[in-house]
C-alpha positions in Angstrom: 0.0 0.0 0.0 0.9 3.7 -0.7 1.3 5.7 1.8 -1.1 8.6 1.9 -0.2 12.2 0.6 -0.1 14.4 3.3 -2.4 17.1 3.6 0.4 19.7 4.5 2.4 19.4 1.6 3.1 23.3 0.9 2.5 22.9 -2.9 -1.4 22.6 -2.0 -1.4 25.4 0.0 0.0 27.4 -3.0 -2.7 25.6 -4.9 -5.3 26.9 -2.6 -3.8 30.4 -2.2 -4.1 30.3 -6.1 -7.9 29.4 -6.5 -8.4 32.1 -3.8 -6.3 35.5 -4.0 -6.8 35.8 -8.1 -10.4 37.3 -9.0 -13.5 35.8 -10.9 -13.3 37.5 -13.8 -9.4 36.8 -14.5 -10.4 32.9 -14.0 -12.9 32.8 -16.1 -10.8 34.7 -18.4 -8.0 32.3 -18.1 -10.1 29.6 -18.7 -12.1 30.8 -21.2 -9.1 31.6 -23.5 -7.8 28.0 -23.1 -11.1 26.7 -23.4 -11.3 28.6 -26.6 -8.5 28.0 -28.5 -8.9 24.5 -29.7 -10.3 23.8 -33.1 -13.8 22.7 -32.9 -16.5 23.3 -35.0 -19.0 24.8 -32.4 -20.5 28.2 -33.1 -20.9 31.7 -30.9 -23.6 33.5 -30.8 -26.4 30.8 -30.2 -27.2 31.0 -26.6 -29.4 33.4 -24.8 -28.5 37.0 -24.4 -27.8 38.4 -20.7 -26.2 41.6 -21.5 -25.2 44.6 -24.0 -22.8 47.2 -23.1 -20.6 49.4 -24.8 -16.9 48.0 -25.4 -14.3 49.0 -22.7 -10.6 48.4 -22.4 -9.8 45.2 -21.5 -13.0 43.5 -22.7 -11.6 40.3 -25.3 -12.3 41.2 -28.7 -14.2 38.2 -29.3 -17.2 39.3 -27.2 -17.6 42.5 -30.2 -20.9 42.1 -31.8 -20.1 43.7 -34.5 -23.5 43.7 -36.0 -24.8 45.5 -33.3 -22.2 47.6 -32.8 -23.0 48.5 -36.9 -26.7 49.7 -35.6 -25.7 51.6 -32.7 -21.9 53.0 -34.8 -19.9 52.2 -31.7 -18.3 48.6 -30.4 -20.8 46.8 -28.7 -20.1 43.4 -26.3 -22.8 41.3 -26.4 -22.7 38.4 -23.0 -23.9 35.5 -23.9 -25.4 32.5 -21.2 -24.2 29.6 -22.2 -26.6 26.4 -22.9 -24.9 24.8 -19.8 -22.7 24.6 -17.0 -19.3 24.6 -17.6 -18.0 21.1 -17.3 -14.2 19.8 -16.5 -13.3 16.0 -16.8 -10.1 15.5 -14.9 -8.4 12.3 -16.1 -6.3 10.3 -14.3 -3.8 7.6 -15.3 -3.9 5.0 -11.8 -2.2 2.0 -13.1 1.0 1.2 -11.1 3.2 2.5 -13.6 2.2 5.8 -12.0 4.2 4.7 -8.4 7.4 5.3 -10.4 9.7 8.4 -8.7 10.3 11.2 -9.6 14.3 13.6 -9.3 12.1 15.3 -6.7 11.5 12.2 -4.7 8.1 11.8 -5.4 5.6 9.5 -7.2 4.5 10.3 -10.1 1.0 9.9 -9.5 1.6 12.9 -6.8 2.7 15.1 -9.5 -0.2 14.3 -11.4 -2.9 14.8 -8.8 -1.3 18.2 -7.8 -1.8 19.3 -11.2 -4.9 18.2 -11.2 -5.7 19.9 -8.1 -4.8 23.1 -9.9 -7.6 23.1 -12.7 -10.1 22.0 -9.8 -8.9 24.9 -8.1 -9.8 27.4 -10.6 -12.6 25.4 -12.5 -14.2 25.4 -8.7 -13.9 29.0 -8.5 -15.5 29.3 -11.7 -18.5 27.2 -10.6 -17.6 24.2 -12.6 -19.2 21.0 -12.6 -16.2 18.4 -12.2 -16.0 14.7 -13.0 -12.9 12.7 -11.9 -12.5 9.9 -14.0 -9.8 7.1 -12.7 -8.1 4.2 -15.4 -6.0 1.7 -15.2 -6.3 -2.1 -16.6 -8.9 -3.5 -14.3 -11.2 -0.8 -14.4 -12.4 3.0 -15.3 -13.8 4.9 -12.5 -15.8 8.2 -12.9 -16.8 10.2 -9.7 -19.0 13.1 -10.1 -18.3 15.4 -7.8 -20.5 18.5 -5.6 -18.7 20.9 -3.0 -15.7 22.9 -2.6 -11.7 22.8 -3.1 -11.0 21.1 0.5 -14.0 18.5 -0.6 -12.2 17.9 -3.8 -8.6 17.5 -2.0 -10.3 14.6 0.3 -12.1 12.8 -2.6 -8.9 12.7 -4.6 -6.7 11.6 -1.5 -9.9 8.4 -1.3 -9.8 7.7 -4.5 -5.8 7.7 -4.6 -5.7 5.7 -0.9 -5.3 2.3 -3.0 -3.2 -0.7 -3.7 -1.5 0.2 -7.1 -1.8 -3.4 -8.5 -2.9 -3.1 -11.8 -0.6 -1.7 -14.6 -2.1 0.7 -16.5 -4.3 1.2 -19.7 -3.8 4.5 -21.8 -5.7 3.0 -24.1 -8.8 2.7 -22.3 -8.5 6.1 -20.7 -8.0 7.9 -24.1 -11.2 5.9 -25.5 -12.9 7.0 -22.7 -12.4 11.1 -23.3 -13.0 10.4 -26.7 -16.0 9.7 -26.3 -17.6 12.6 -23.9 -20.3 14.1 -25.6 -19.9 17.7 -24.3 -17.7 19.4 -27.1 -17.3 22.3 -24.6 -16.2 20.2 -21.8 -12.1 21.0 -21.0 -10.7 17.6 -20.9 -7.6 17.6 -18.8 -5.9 13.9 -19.1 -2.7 13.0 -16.3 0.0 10.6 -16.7 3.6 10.0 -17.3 6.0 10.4 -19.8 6.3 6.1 -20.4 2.4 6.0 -21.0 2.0 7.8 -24.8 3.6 5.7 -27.6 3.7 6.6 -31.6 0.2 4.8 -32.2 -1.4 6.9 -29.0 -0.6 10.4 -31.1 -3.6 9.5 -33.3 -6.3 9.0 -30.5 -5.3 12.3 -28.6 -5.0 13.8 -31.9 -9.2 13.7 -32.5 -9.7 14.2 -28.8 -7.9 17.6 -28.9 -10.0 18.6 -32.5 -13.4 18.0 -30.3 -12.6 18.9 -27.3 -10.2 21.5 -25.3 -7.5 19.5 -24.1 -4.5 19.9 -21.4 -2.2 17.2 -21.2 -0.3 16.5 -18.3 2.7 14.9 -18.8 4.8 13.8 -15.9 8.9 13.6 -15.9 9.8 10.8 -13.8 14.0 9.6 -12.8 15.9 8.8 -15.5 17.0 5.4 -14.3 20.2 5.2 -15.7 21.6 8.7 -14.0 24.4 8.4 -11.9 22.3 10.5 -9.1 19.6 7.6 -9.5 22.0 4.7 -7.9 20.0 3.2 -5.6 17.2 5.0 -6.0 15.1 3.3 -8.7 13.4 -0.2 -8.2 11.7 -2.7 -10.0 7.6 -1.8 -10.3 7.0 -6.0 -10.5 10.2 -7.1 -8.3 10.9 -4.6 -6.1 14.7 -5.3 -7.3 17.8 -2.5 -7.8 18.8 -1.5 -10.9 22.2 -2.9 -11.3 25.0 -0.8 -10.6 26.4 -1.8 -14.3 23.9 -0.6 -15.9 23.9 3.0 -14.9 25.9 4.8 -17.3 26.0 8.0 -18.5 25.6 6.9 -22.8 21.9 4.9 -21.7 21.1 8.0 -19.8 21.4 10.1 -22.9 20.0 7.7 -24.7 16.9 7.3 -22.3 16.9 11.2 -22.1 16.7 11.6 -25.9 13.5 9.5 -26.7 11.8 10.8 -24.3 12.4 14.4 -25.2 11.4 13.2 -29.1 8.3 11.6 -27.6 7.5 15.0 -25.4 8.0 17.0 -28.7 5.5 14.6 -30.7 3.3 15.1 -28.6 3.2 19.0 -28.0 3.4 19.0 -31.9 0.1 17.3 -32.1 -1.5 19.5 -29.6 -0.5 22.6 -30.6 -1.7 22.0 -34.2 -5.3 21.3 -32.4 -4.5 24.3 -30.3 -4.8 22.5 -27.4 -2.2 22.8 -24.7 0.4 20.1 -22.9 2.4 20.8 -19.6 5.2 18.8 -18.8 7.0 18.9 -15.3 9.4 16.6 -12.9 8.2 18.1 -10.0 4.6 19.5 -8.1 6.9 22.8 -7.2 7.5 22.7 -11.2 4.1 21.7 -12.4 2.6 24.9 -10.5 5.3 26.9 -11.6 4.5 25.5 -15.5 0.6 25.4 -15.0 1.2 29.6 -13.5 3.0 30.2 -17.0 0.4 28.6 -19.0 -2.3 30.7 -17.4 -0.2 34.2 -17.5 0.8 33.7 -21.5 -3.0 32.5 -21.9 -4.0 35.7 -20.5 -1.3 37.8 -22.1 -2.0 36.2 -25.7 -5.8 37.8 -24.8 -4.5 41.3 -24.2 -2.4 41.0 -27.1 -5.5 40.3 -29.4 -7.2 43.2 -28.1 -4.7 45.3 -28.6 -4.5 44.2 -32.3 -8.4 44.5 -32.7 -7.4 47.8 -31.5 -7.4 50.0 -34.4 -10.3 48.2 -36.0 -12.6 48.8 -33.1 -11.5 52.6 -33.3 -11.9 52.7 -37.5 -15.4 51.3 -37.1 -16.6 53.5 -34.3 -15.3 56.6 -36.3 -17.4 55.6 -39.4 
């Protein structure tokens, strides 16, 4: 048995301080331009109207209606309600595989969860519904979940509290987000870097054109680093790696596919403009998943600021 994360580990409290100190509207901001940047066929425009103001600074450029804005000869936003609730699916690899450790000295799987406790912490801000779906070879688990960030932490620590017996099934997993029928859903899918092979690009490929995707992908101990002497076992056996086989021309080796395999992927995701983050650490994984929100939110302002001179060209005509 695994022993339990502990509650105090000062990477959640950074998690929580996050979902906390930053304000609704940059959330759903954040969010929203993640959300949005995948390539799926759905259409704007189609939901009920709450709301028409006049365009102000910092408003995204996407929210111009510029129909209305023609009738009334000055940029017009236009807020939308959306058919339904937001919905996150938080995906997460559980087949032993996942027990493997990390240069940090943690498991893997604790590096995923973390990360997955950061989209739960701003998804749950945003009044998300959240599903946690849990794979490996024996089984797929899906828990719907109801209540708040500490409610989340203590359903994920449950669910994670097991014996780590089965190996794992990407396959499976990847089936499963394929087939979620919300389009608008943000799929975020957790595992490590051994998981995603050549002939797994394909089936993340037409998840990412549906859906809006993050990929977490977890760096785990190169076993053949001279710093990892003694430090990596055997998942099956529990047994060493000999001492004769750590070398420093495997460890390049090692370190080399799996940087080819990490740019494959990316590759892929970025064409459906969906998103991967890739980390050895939870101190990292924040840090990464903190960048990916800022340039999200950054990449916004810049579009405004290009839609710029059109806005003022139309409201001068």
């Amino acid at each position: 048995m695994i022993p339990r994360l502990h509650a105090d580990d000062p990477v959640r409290r950074r998690i929580e301080a996050l979902g906390t100190t930053l304000t609704l509207p940059t959330v759903r901001k954040a969010l929203g331009v993640i959300e949005g940047e995948h390539a799926s066929q759905r259409r704007g425009g189609v939901d009920d109207i709450m709301d028409i103001r006049v365009y102000e600074p910092g408003d995204e450029a996407r929210q111009i209606d510029w129909r209305t804005s023609a009738r009334v000869g000055r940029p017009m936003v236009v807020q939308r309600e959306r058919a339904s609730t937001s919905r996150v699916w938080l995906l997460l690899d559980v087949g032993r595989e996942m027990t493997g450790a990390c240069p940090s000295g943690e498991r893997a799987y604790e590096v995923a969860a973390n990360a997955l406790r950061m989209f739960a912490a701003l998804s749950l801000r945003r009044s998300d519904d959240i599903s946690l779906v849990f794979g490996d070879a024996a089984s797929i688990t899906r828990i719907p979940f109801t209540g708040g960030f500490a409610q989340f932490g203590r359903a994920l620590d449950d669910a994670l509290d097991r014996p780590w017996a089965n190996p794992r099934n990407i396959d499976a997993l990847l089936d499963y987000a394929r087939r979620i029928g919300d389009r608008q859903a943000l799929v975020v899918l957790a595992t490590d870097e051994h998981a995603v092979q050549e002939r797994h690009l394909r089936a993340i490929r037409r998840i990412a054109r549906t859906h809006p995707m993050v990929f977490i992908d977890v760096a785990t101990l190169n076993p053949f680093e001279p710093r990892a002497a003694g430090r990596v076992l055997d998942g099956a056996g529990d047994r060493r790696v000999p001492a004769f086989l750590i070398d420093r021309r495997a460890a390049d080796e090692v370190a080399t596919h799996r940087a080819y395999m990490a740019a494959a992927l990316e590759r892929e995701l970025t064409r459906c403009g969906s998103r991967i983050i890739r980390a050895s650490s939870s101190e990292l994984m924040f840090d990464a998943f903190v960048r990916m929100v800022s340039l999200a939110l950054s990449r916004s302002t810049r579009n405004q600021l290009r839609a710029a001179p059109a806005i003022a060209l139309r409201e001068a005509r």
